[in-house]
Each structure stands twice: as structure tokens, then as C-alpha cells.
C-alpha positions in Angstrom: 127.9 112.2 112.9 125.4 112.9 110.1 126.7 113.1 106.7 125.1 115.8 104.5 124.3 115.8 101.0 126.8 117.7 100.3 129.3 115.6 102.6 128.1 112.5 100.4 127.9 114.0 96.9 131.8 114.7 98.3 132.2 111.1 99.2 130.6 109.7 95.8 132.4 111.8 93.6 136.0 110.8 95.2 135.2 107.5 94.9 136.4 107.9 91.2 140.0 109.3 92.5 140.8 106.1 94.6 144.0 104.2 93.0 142.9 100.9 94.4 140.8 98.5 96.5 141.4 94.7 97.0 140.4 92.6 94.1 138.6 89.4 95.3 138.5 85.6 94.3 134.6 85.3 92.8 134.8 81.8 94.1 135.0 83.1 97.8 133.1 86.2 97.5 129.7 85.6 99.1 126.9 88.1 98.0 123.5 88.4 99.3 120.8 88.3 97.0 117.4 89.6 99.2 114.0 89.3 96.9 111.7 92.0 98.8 108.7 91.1 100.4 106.7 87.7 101.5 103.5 86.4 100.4 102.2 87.3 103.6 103.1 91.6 102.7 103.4 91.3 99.0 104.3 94.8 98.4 103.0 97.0 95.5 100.5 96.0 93.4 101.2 95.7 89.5 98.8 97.4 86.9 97.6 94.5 85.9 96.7 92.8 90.0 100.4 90.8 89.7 102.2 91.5 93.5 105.6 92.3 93.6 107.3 89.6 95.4 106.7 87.7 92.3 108.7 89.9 90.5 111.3 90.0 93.0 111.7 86.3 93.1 111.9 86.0 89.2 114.3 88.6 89.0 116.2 87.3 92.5 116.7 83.4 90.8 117.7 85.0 87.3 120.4 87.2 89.0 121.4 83.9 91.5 122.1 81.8 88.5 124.1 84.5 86.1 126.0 85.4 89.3 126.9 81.4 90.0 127.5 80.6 86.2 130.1 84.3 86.9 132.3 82.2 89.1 129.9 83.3 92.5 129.6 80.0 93.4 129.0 80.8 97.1 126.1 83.8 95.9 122.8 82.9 97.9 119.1 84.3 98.2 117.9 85.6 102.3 114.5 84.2 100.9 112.9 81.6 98.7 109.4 80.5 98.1 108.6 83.9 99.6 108.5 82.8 102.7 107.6 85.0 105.9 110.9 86.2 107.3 111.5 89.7 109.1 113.4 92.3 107.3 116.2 92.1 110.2 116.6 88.4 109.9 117.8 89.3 106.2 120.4 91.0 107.2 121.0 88.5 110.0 121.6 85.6 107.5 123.8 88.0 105.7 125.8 89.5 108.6 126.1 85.9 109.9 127.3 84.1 106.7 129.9 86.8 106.1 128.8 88.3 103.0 130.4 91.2 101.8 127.9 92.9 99.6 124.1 93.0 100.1 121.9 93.7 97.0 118.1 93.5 97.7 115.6 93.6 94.9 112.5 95.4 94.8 109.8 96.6 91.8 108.6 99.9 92.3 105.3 102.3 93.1 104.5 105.5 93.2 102.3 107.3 95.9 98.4 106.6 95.6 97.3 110.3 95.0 99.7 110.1 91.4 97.6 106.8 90.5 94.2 106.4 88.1 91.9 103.5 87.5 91.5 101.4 85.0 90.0 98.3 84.1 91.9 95.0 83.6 90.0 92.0 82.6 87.2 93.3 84.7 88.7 94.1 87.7 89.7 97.6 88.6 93.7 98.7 89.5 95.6 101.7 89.9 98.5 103.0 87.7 100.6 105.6 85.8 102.0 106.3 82.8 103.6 109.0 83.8 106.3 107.8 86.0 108.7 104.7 84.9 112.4 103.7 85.1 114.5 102.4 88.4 116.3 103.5 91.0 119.1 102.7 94.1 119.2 103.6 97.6 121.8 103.3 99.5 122.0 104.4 103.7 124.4 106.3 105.8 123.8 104.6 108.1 125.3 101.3 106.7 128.7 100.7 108.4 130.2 101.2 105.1 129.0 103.7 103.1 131.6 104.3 101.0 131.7 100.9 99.5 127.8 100.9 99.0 128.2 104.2 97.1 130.7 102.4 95.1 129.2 99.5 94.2 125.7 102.5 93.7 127.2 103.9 91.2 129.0 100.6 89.1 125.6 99.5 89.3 123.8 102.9 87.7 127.1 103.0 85.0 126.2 99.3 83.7 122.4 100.5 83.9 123.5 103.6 81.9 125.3 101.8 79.5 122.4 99.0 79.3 120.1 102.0 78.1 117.8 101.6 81.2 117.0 105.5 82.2 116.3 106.3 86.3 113.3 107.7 87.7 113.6 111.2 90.2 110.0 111.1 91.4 111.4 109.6 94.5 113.2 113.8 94.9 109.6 115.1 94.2 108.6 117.4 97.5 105.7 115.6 98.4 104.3 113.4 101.1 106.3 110.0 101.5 109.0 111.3 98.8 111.3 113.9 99.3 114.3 111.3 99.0 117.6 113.0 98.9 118.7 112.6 95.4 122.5 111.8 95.3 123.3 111.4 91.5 120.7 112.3 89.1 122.1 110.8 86.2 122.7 107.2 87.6 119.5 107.6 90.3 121.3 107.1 93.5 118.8 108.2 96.3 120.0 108.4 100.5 117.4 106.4 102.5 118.9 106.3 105.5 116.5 104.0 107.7 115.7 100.9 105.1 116.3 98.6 107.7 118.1 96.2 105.4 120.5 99.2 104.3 121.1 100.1 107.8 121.2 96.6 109.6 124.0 95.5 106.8 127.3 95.0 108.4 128.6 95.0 104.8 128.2 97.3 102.1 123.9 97.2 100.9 121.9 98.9 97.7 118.7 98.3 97.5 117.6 98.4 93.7 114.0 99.5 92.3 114.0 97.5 89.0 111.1 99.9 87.6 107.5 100.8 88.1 104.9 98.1 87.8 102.0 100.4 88.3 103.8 102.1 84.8 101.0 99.3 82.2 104.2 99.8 79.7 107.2 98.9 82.0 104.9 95.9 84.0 104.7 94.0 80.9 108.5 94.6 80.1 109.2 93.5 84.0 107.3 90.5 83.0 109.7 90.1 80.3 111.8 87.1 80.3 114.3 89.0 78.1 114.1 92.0 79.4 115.1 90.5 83.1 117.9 89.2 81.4 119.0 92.4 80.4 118.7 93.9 84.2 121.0 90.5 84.8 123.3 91.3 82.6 123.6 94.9 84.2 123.5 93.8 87.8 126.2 90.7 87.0 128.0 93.3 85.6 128.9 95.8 88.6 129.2 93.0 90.8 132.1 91.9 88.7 133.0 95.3 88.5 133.0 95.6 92.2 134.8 92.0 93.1 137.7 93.8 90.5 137.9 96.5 92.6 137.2 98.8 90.0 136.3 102.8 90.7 133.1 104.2 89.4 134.6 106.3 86.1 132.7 109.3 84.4 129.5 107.8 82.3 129.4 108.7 78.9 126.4 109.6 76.7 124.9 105.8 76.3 123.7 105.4 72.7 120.1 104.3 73.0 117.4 104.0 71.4 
């Protein structure tokens, strides 16, 4: 059966009125870290000619080590070295080793019509400074897509409350857009056929960490401190989530 947006916004919103769900032991609770992309198919390409499996792979080993020194001693990356491994054989490892949540790391683009040129230390790129902040996916077609929507939104609240703001231009109506925009305020987006979403026996968000082709928000990415900061946030809800906590209203963030 396919879920509408309605059906989901439903399914989100009475997440909140759950009384309870399992707490785990952080010791046996095995995540799956996935940094996006090999150095075969880098992905995007920042504004400044960095590709984005290097960012992935920064952020990925920051995130494996806060989540480890969190008590997740059994957390583990589907990739290192950015080696060449198929998108299914992610989720493979993942499915295989039991893990019951699946968080997979990307850095965002936008589409190349919305892009300028500019000159970087000679050599010509693309960007915007128009577009900037991250986003979350999750599928309905993931086996469970209630707890992805859970662990969605504890994710966007300890973004919220971080100060890190989401970008909608993924809802825009235009070619290779036109994502269906769950919750606005915490940008949760339904992509139904990411394959590692989809092939994820357990519950999977794939997380946009924010624009690179954005010349402002690259050179934060680039930022040890300010990957810290997404750590903190993404260690966070995956606390949140091993407590079996409910997503809860957001409140105005006070930010700068």
C-alpha cells in the first residue's frame, strides 16, 4: 500500500503520542554509519573543487568516535578510505551485522541550472549563495518507517536546538526536485527509492549536512568546529533514540 503525504504527516505527528518504546543498552546497539559516495563517483562538487566524499568521511570518523566515546562501542562505518562499494552492499553489511539504525551522510547540491561561475584560484566552479542549510530523507519504503520518522524528527529537534536551519529547495517544483516535504520546520523530505533508505531492513535517514556549492557554508563544512557541532547534534538523537524517547513539540531555538 502507498502511504500518502497526508497518511505520513499522520504517522509523524503520532509519533509524539506514543507512551513508550524499548530503551536499549548503548553497548549492544549497533548503528550504521554510511559516508556517501567512493572516490571512484565522488558526488557533488564543492565551490571551491573539494568532492564530497571527503566531506562525508570527515564528518563519518567524527560522528564514529563521539558515538563510541557515547558508550556505542559496537557503532561501525559501511565504508572507509572511500573505497568502491555498491550502494546495496551498504545496506548488506548493515542488514547482515544486525544493526538497528542506519544513518548515511551526505553534503548537499543543488540543480545545475540554479548554479553561477566563479573563479577559484584560477580554475572555474559552480555555486550559490542562494540556497544553504541541511536536510533528512527518509523512505516508505523502508520496512520501518515509523521508527525512521522517529529517529527524522529527534534528529531535526537536536538540529533545531543546535541553531542549524533546513533548506526546502528540495519541495521546489522543478526538474529533479519536487521532493515531498514532510515537516518544514525540521526538513524531513519522503524519498522513497534512495536505495540505502529502501534496502534497510532497519530504520534509515539519510542526512544532507548542507550545501557545499553555498562558498559560505563549504568553508563552515570544512570547519573542524563546526563538524563538531553537527556531532554533537547527530550524537544527540541517537541517544535520544537508544532512550526511546518520542519526538516532542520544538520550541523557538534562540539563535543567533
Amino acid at each position: 500500500m502507498v502511504m500518502t503525504r497526508a497518511a505520513l504527516v499522520c504517522l509523524l505527528l503520532g509519533l509524539v503520542e506514543i507512551d513508550a518504546v524499548q530503551a536499549c543498552e548503548r553497548g549492544d546497539f549497533l548503528i550504521a554509519v554510511d559516508p556517501g559516495h567512493t572516490r571512484a563517483e565522488p558526488g557533488a562538487l564543492s565551490a571551491r573543487g573539494m568532492p564530497e566524499v571527503q566531506f562525508n568521511e570527515k564528518l563519518a570518523l567524527r560522528l564514529l568516535e563521539a558515538l563510541r566515546k557515547a558508550g556505542f562501542a559496537k557503532a561501525f562505518l559501511t565504508n572507509r578510505k572511500q573505497a568502491s562499494i555498491p550502494l546495496i552492499e551498504r545496506t548488506q553489511l548493515a542488514n547482515e551485522r544486525k544493526a538497528q539504525l542506519f544513518l548515511s551522510i551526505h553534503h548537499d547540491s543543488a540543480q545545475p541550472h540554479l548554479l553561477s561561475s566563479w573563479s577559484y584560484r584560477g580554475v572555474s566552479y559552480r555555486y550559490t549563495d542562494d540556497i544553504k542549510g541541511y536536510s533528512l530523507f527518509v523512505s516508505e519504503k523502508n520496512p520501518d518507517v515509523a521508527g525512521s520518522l522517529r529517529f527524522a524528527r529527534l534528529l531535526g529537534s537536536q538540529l533545531h536546538r543546535g541553531c542549524f536551519a533546513p533548506t526546502l529547495h528540495h519541495a521546489e517544483k522543478i526538474p529533479g526536485e519536487s521532493r515531498d516535504l514532510i515537516d518544514e520546520q525540521l526538513g524531513i523530505y519522503r524519498f522513497d527509492d534512495l536505495v540505502v533508505l529502501k534496502s534497510a531492513t532497519m530504520p534509515a535517514v539519510l542526512f544532507e549536512a548542507g550545501l557545499i556549492v553555498n562558498r559560505r557554508e563549504e568553508l563552515l563544512l570544512r570547519s573542524a568546529s563546526y563538524q563538531r557541532s553537527i556531532v554533537v547534534a547527530l550524537t544527540g538523537a541517537v541517544i535520544d533514540y537508544c532512550a526511546g524517547r518520542m519526538p516532542s513539540k520544538v520550541d523557538e531555538a534562540r539563535c543567533p
